[in-house]
C-alpha positions in Angstrom: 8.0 -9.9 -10.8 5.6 -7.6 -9.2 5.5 -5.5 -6.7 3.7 -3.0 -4.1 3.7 0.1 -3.1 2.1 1.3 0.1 1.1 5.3 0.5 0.4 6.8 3.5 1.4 8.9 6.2 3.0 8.7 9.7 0.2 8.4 12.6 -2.3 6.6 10.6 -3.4 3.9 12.4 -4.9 2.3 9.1 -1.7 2.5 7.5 0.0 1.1 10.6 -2.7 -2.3 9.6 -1.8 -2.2 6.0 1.5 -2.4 6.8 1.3 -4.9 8.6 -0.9 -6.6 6.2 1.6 -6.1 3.2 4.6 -6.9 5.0 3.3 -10.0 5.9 2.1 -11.2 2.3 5.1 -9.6 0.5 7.6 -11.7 2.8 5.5 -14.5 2.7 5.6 -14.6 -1.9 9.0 -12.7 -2.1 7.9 -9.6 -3.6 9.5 -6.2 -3.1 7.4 -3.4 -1.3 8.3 0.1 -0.4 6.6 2.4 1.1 6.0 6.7 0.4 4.6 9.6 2.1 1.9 11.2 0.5 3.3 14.4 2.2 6.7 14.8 0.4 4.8 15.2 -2.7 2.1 17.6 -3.4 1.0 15.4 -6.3 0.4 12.3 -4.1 -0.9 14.2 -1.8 -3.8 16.0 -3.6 -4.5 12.9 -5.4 -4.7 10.3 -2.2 -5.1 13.0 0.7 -8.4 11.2 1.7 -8.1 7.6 0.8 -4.9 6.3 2.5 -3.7 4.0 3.3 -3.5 3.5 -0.8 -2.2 0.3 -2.2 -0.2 -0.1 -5.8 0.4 -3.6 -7.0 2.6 -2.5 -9.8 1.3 1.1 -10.0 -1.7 0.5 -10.9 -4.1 1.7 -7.4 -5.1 -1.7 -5.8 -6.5 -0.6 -2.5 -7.2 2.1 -0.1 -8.4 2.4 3.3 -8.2 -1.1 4.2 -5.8 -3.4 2.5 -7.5 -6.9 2.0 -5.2 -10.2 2.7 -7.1 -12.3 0.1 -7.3 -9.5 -2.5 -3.9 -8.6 -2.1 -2.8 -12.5 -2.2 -4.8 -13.2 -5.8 -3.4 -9.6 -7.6 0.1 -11.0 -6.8 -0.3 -14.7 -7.9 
C-alpha cells in the first residue's frame, strides 16, 4: 500500500494546488495521505525551505513546487 506525504506550509498558494491535486488522486486510488509543516521541524525545514510544496510517495521526495496529476497517478499504480 503506498502512500503520500505532502510538505508545506500555511499561505502557500502552491501548496493550497497540490493539495488539491493530491487529495483528489489519493481519494480517487484509496491511498492514505497526510500532510506536515515544514515549520514544526527545523530539519524539514532547512532541507525543503525553498522547494515546497514537496511531495513523498512513500518517503522517497516525488515532487516539489508543482505536484503533477499524471506523475503522481503512475508512482502510485
Amino acid at each position: 500500500m503506498h502512500s503520500i506525504t505532502l510538505l508545506g506550509r500555511p499561505g502557500c498558494h502552491l501548496c493550497d494546488d497540490a493539495r488539491e491535486v493530491i487529495a483528489r488522486v489519493a481519494g480517487e486510488l484509496g491511498v492514505p495521505w497526510e500532510e506536515v509543516d515544514i515549520d514544526t521541524s527545523p530539519e524539514l525545514r532547512e532541507k525543503y525551505g525553498e522547494m515546497i510544496p514537496v511531495t513523498l510517495v512513500d518517503g522517497t521526495q516525488h515532487d516539489f513546487w508543482r505536484v503533477s496529476e499524471d506523475r503522481l497517478r503512475a508512482a502510485l499504480a
